[in-house]
N, C-alpha and C positions, 0 to 999 in steps of 0.2 A: 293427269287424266283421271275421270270422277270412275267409280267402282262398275258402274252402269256401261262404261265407254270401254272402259275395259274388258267387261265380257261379250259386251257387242264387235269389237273387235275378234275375241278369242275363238266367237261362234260363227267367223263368217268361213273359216275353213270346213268344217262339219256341213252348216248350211248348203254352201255349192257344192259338194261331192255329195249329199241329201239331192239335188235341185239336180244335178246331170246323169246321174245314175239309180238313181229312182223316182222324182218326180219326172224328168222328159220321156224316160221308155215308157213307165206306167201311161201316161199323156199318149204316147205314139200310138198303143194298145186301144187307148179307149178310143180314140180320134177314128182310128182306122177302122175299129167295129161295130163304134154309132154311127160315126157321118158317111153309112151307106143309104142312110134311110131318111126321106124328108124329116122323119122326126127323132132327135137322139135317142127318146126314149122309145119309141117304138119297138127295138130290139130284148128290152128290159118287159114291155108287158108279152112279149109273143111270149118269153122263157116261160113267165108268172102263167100264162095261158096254158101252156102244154102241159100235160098231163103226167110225162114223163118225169120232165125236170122240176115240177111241183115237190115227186114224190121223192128224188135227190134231195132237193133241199129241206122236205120235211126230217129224212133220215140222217141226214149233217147235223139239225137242230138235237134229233132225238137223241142220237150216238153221243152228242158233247154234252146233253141235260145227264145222262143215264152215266157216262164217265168220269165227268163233274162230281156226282154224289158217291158213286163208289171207292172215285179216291180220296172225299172227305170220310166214308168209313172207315176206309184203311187207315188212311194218313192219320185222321185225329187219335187214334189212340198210342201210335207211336210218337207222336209228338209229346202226350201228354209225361209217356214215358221219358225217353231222351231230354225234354225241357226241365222235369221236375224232381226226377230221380238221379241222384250221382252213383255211379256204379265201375266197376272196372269194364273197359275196353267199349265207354260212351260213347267219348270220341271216334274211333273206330267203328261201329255201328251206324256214324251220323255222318260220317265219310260215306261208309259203303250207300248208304241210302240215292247218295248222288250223284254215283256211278251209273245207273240207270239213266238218267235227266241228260247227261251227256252223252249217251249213247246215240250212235247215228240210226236213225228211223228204219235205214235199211235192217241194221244190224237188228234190231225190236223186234221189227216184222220177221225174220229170218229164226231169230230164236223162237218165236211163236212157232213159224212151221216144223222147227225142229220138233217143240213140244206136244205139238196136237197134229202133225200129221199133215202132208199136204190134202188142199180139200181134193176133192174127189168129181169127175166132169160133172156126176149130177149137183149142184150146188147146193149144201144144206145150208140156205140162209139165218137158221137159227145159230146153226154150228161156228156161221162165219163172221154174225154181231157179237156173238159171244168172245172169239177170238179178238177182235177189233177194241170190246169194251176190256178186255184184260189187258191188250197190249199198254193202251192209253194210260190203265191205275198201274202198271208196272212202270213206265216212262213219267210219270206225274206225281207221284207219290211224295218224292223229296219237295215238292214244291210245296206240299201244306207245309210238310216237317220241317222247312226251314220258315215259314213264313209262320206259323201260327206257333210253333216253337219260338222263333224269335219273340214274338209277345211275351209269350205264356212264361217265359224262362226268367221276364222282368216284371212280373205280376206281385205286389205286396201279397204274402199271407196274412196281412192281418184283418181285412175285410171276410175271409172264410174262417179265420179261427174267431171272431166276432159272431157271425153267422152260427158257427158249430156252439157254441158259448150261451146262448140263447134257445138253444137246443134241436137246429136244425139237421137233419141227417146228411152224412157227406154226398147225397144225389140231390138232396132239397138246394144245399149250398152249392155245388155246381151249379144246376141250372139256375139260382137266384143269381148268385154274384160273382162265381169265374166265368160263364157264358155270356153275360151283357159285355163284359170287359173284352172278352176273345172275338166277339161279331165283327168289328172293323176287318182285323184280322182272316177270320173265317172269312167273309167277303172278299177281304184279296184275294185269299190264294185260292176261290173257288172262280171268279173271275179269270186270274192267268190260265188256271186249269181248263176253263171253256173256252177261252182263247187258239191255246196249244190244240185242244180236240175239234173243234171246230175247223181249223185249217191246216187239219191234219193230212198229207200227202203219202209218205212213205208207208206206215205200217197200213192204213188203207188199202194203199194202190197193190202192196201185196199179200193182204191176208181179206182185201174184201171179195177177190174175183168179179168173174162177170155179175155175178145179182146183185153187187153194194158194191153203190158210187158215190162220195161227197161231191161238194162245188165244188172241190178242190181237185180233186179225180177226175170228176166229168170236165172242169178245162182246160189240162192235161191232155183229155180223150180230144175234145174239140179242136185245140190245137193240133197237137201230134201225130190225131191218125187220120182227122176228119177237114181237116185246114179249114176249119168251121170259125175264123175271128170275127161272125158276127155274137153268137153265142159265146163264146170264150169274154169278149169285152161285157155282153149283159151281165154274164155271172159272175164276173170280176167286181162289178158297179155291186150287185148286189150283197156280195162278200164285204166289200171295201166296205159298205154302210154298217153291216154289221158288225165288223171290226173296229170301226170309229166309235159306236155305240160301246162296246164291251170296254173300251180303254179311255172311255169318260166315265164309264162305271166303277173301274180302277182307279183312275184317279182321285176320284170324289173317297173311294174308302180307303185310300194311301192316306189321305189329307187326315180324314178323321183319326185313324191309329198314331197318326205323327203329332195328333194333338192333344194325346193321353197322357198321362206321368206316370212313367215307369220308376219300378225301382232298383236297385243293383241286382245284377243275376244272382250276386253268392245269398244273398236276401231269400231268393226264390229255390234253388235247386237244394235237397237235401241228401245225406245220405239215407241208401237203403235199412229200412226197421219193420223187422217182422215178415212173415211167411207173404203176406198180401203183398209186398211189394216186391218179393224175388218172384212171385208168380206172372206178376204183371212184368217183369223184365223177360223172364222167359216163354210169357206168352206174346210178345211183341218180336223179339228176337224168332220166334218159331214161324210168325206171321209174315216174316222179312223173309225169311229163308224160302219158303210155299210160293210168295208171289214175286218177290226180287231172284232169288235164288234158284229154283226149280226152271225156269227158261234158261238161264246163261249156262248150267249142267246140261241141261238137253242139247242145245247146241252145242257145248264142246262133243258131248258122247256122239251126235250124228257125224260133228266132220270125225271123228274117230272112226267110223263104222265104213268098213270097207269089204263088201260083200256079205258073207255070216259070222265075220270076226270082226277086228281091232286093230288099227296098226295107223301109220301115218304117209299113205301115200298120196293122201290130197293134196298134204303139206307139202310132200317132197315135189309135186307137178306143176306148184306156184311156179318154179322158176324160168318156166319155158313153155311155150302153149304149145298142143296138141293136136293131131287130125280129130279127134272126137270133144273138143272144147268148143265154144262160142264163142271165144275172144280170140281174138286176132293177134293180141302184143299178150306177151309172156305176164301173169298178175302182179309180179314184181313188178314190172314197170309201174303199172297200175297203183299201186304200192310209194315207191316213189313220187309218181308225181302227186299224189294226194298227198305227202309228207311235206314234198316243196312247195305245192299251190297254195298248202294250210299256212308254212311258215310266212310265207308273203301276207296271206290274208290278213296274220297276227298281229304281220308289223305295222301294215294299212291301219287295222281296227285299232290300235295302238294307239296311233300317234291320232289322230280324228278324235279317238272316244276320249283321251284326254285330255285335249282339247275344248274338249264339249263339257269335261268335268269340271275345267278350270273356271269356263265361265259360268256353269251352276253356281259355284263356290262365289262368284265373285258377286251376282246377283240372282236372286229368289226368281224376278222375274222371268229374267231369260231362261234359266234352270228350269221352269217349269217348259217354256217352249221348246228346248231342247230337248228335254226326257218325253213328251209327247210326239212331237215331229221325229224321232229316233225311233220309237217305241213302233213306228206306221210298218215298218219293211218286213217287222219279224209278224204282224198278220194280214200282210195281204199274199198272194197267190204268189209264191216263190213261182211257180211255171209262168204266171202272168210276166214275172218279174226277168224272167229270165227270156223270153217271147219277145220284152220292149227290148233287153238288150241285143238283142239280134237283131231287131227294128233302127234300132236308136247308134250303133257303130258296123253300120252296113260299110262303109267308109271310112277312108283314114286311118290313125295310127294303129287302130283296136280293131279293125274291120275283119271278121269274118269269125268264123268259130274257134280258129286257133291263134286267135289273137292272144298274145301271151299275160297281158294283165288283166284282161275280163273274166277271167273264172274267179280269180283272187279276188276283185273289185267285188265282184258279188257277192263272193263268202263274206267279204270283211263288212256289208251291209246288214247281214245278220249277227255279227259277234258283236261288231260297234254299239248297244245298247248294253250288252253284260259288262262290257267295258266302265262303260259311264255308272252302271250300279256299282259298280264295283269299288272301283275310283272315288264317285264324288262324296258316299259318306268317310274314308280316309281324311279325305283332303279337309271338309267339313270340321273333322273332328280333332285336325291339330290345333294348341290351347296355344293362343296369340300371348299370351303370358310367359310363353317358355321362349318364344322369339324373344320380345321386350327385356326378358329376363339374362338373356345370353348376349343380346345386344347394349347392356348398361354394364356388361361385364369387359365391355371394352370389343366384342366380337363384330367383323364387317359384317354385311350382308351376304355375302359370299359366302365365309364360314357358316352364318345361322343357317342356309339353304343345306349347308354341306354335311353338319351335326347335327340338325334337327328334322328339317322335313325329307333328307334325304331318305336316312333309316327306316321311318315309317312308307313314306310313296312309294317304296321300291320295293317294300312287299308285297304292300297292294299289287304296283305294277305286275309281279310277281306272277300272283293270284289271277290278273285279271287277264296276262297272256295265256293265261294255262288253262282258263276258261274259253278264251278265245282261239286257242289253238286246238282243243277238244270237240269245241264245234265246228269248227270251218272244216278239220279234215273228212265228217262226216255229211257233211251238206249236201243234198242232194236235188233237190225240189229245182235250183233256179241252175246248180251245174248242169242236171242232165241235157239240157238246151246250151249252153255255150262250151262244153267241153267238147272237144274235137272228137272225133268218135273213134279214129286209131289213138289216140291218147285218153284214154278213160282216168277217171278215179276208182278208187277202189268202191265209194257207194256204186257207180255206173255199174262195172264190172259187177256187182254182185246181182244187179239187177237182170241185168242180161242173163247172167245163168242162169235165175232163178226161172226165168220165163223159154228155158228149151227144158224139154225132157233130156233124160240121161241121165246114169250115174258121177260121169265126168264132169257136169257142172253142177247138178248138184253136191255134190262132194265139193269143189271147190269153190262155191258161194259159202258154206259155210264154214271152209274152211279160212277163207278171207274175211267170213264174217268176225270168227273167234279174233282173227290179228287184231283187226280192226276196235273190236273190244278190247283187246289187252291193251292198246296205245293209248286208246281215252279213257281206261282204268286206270293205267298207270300216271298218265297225265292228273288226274283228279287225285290220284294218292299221296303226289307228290306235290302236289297244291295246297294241300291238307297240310302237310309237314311243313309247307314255307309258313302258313299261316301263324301268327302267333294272338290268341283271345279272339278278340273281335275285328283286328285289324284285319281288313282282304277280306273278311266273312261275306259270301254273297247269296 
C-alpha cells in the first residue's frame, strides 16, 4: 500500500468521529435556526440589522484586537528573554509560563474576581473590559513565548553581529534583521492569540456581567435563557466565518515559518554577561510574577479568607453540601467526576489524535487536511457545540444529558488537536537512518518499533495526555450543556456558585477553583519533567 493510502486509511477514524460529533450537531444547529425562514440567510442579516448585537459583535472584535496586542507586549519581551538568555531556573520559568494557558477559563475568570473584586450592581463597564483584557494576556501569554520563542531560540547570530559590525545600534539591528525573521512567527501566535479571545466563553461570561457580551456569550444567553435557536444559529454562522478566516491566516503564517532555516538552539541561547542581561531576567521574572502570579495569590488568599480572618473551612465543606450551598451533590463528587470524565476524554483524544498524527507523517497532503479539519471545533462556539449535541443524541445509546460518553466525547473534541501538535512533529522527527541502521544490524521490525520509536513516542505520548488531560478536566463552554445537572463538574460547580450571593459559595467556588488549579499545575509540572529537549515540546 502506496504512503498516500496509508494515511487515507489512518485518517478515516479521526474523520467520522470529526463528521458525527461535530460536523452533524454543528449541521443540526444551523438547519434548525435557518430553515425557519424562506430564506437561510435572513436570520444572519436581521442579527447584522439590530442595533444591539451589531454592538456585541463590535466589542468581540475589539476585546480580541485590544488582547491580541497586549499579550504581544507582554509576551515578546519574555520571550526574547527565556529564548536567548541561559540562566539558572529557565526551564522552570518557561513551565510556569504555561500553567496559565491550561488553566480552566472558569478558574481565570474566578481568580480575576478574587483580584479586583466582584463588580458591583451598578456596572463599571470600563472596570469590567479592563478585567476581561487582563484575563485574556494572563491565559495567552505562554502562547507567544512558546511560539515566537521557538523561532527566536533558532535564529543564527550572525546576521546581528553582521549588522552590529557595520555599525548598527542593537535597536537599528533588531528592528532591521531579528524582526523580519520573527514576523512569520509573531503572526502566528498573534493569530491563535485572537482566535482564543475572540471565542472567548468563560472568563467573559464571568467577569463581563450584564453590560459585556461576546457572540460567544450572547449564544450562550440565546440558547440557555432565551430558547432563541434562531439567533444562536445566525451568530454561530457568523462566528464560524470568522473563525475559518483566522485559521487560513494561521496557516498561511505556519507555512511561511516552516520555510525558514533555522539554526541549532545551543547556536542561539547564550549565557548571561553583564549587569543588562541580569536586569532583563529580573525584569521579565518581576513582570511574570504582576501578571501570571498576583491572580493565582489572590485567589488562593480569598478561599482562605473566612469572615475577618484565615482559616480553611471552604475547604473542609467540599466534602458534603450544605443548606446555605447551591449545589446539590457534595463538590467532591463534582471533583471526581471531572477527574473521571477528563481521564476518558484523554484516552478518546489519545487514540484519534494519533491517529490523525500518523497520517500527517505519512503524507503532507492529508496532514494538512487533518490539522485544519481538527483545528475547526477548538473555534467554533463550544455552546453551539454542545446545543448540536443535545440535538444530534436525543436518542439511542448517548440520549439524553446523562448519557455517560457525551461529556467525554466533547471534551476529547477539544484536546484532539494539542494531541496531533504534539505528536506529529515527534513522529516527523524520527531519523529513518536509525531504523535502516538497527535493521542491517540484523534487528525485526518488531524490535526497531520496540528500541527505537518506542522511547521517543512514548514521551511525546506522555506530554500529549497531560496536555490533554489538563484541558478536558477544565472544559467548560460545551460541558455546561451535556453534563447532567445533579452530576456536575467541577467547572459547572463553580459557576453556579459564583452566580448566587453568599459567603458559602462564594467561598467554595474559589475554593474548588484553587484545586482545580493545583491539578492542571501539577499536571503541566509533571509534563515538563517527562519532556526531554525538544521531544513532546508543544
Amino acid at each position: 500500500m502506496s504512503r498516500r493510502g496509508r494515511a487515507a486509511l489512518l485518517a478515516v477514524g479521526p474523520l467520522v468521529l470529526l463528521a458525527v460529533l461535530f460536523v452533524w450537531p454543528l449541521t443540526l444547529v444551523l438547519v434548525r435556526g435557518l430553515g425557519v425562514d424562506a430564506s437561510p440567510l435572513a436570520p444572519v442579516r436581521d442579527v447584522l440589522l439590530d442595533p444591539y448585537l451589531r454592538g456585541v459583535a463590535g466589542f468581540t472584535l475589539r476585546q480580541a484586537v485590544l488582547s491580541t496586542v497586549l499579550t504581544l507586549i507582554v509576551g515578546l519581551p519574555v520571550a526574547a528573554v527565556l529564548s536567548r538568555l541561559d540562566f539558572r531556573g529557565r526551564r522552570t520559568i518557561e513551565a510556569a509560563t504555561l500553567v496559565p494557558f491550561v488553566l480552566p477559563t472558569v478558574v481565570v475568570g474566578t481568580a480575576f474576581v478574587a483580584l479586583l473584586g466582584r463588580l458591583s450592581p451598578v456596572v463599571d463597564l470600563r472596570r469590567t473590559t479592563a478585567a476581561i483584557l487582563l484575563a485574556h494576556v494572563f491565559f495567552n501569554v505562554s502562547v507567544v513565548v512558546r511560539t515566537v520563542g521557538g523561532l527566536w531560540r533558532h535564529l543564527d547570530d550572525a546576521p546581528v553581529l553582521a549588522a552590529r559590525t557595520l555599525g548598527a545600534t542593537p535597536l537599528r539591528a533588531f528592528l532591521h534583521v531579528t524582526l523580519p525573521r520573527l514576523r512569520p512567527a509573531i503572526a502566528a501566535a498573534a493569530t491563535v492569540v485572537f482566535l482564543f479571545t475572540f471565542t472567548s466563553f468563560g472568563v467573559v461570561l464571568i467577569l463581563g456581567g450584564p453590560g459585556r457580551s461576546t457572540i460567544e456569550v450572547e449564544i450562550h444567553r440565546a440558547t440557555a435563557q432565551l430558547l432563541d435557536l434562531r439567533t444562536a444559529a445566525a451568530l454561530s454562522v457568523l462566528q464560524l466565518a470568522a473563525v475559518v478566516a483566522t485559521l487560513v491566516t494561521y496557516d498561511r503564517t505556519r507555512r511561511r515559518q516552516a520555510a525558514r532555516p533555522l539554526a541549532r538552539a545551543a547556536l542561539a541561547v547564550r549565557p548571561l554577561a553583564g549587569a543588562r542581561d541580569r536586569t532583563a531576567v529580573a525584569g521579565v521574572v518581576l513582570l511574570l510574577a504582576v501578571v501570571q502570579g498576583l491572580p493565582l495569590l489572590a485567589l488562593l488568599e480569598r478561599s482562605l479568607r473566612v469572615g475577618d480572618g484565615w482559616g480553611f473551612d471552604h475547604y473542609r465543606t467540599l466534602g458534603a453540601p450544605t443548606r446555605e450551598a447551591v449545589l446539590s451533590v457534595a463538590p467532591a463528587l463534582a471533583i471526581r467526576n471531572s477527574l473521571t470524565i477528563a481521564a476518558v476524554a484523554t484516552l478518546i483524544a489519545m487514540v484519534v489524535g494519533t491517529l490523525a498524527a500518523l497520517a500527517a507523517v505519512e503524507d503532507g497532503r492529508w496532514g494538512r487536511v487533518m490539522d485544519g479539519a481538527l483545528m475547526l471545533p477548538l473555534g467554533t462556539s463550544a455552546v453551539t457545540l454542545g446545543l448540536g449535541l443535545l440535538l444530534a443524541f436525543r436518542s439511542g445509546p448517548f440520549a439524553g444529558r446523562g448519557a455517560l460518553l457525551l461529556v467525554p466525547l466533547a471534551q476529547a473534541l477539544v484536546a484532539i488537536p494539542f494531541v496531533v501538535r504534539t505528536m506529529t512533529p515527534v513522529l516527523r522527527g524520527i531519523d529513518d537512518r536509525l531504523r535502516e541502521a538497527a535493521a542491517t544490524l540484523g534487528a525485526t521490525p518488531r524490535r526497531v518499533r520496540q528500541e527505537i520509536d518506542l522511547p521517543i513516542v512514548s514521551r511525546a505520548g506522555l506530554v500529549a495526555a497531560g496536555f490533554a488531560f489538563a484541558i478536558t478536566v477544565g472544559e467548560f463552554g460545551a460541558t455546561i450543556f451535556v453534563a447532567r445537572a445533579t452530576n456536575p463538574t467541577v467547572p459547572v460547580a463553580i459557576h453556579r456558585a459564583l452566580g448566587l450571593p453568599g459567603e458559602v459559595n462564594l467561598g467554595r467556588a474559589m475554593a474548588l477553583s484553587v484545586l482545580l488549579a493545583l491539578i492542571t499545575g501539577l499536571v503541566v509540572t509533571l509534563v515538563d519533567r517527562v519532556r526531554v529537549g525538544a521531544v513532546g515540546r508543544f
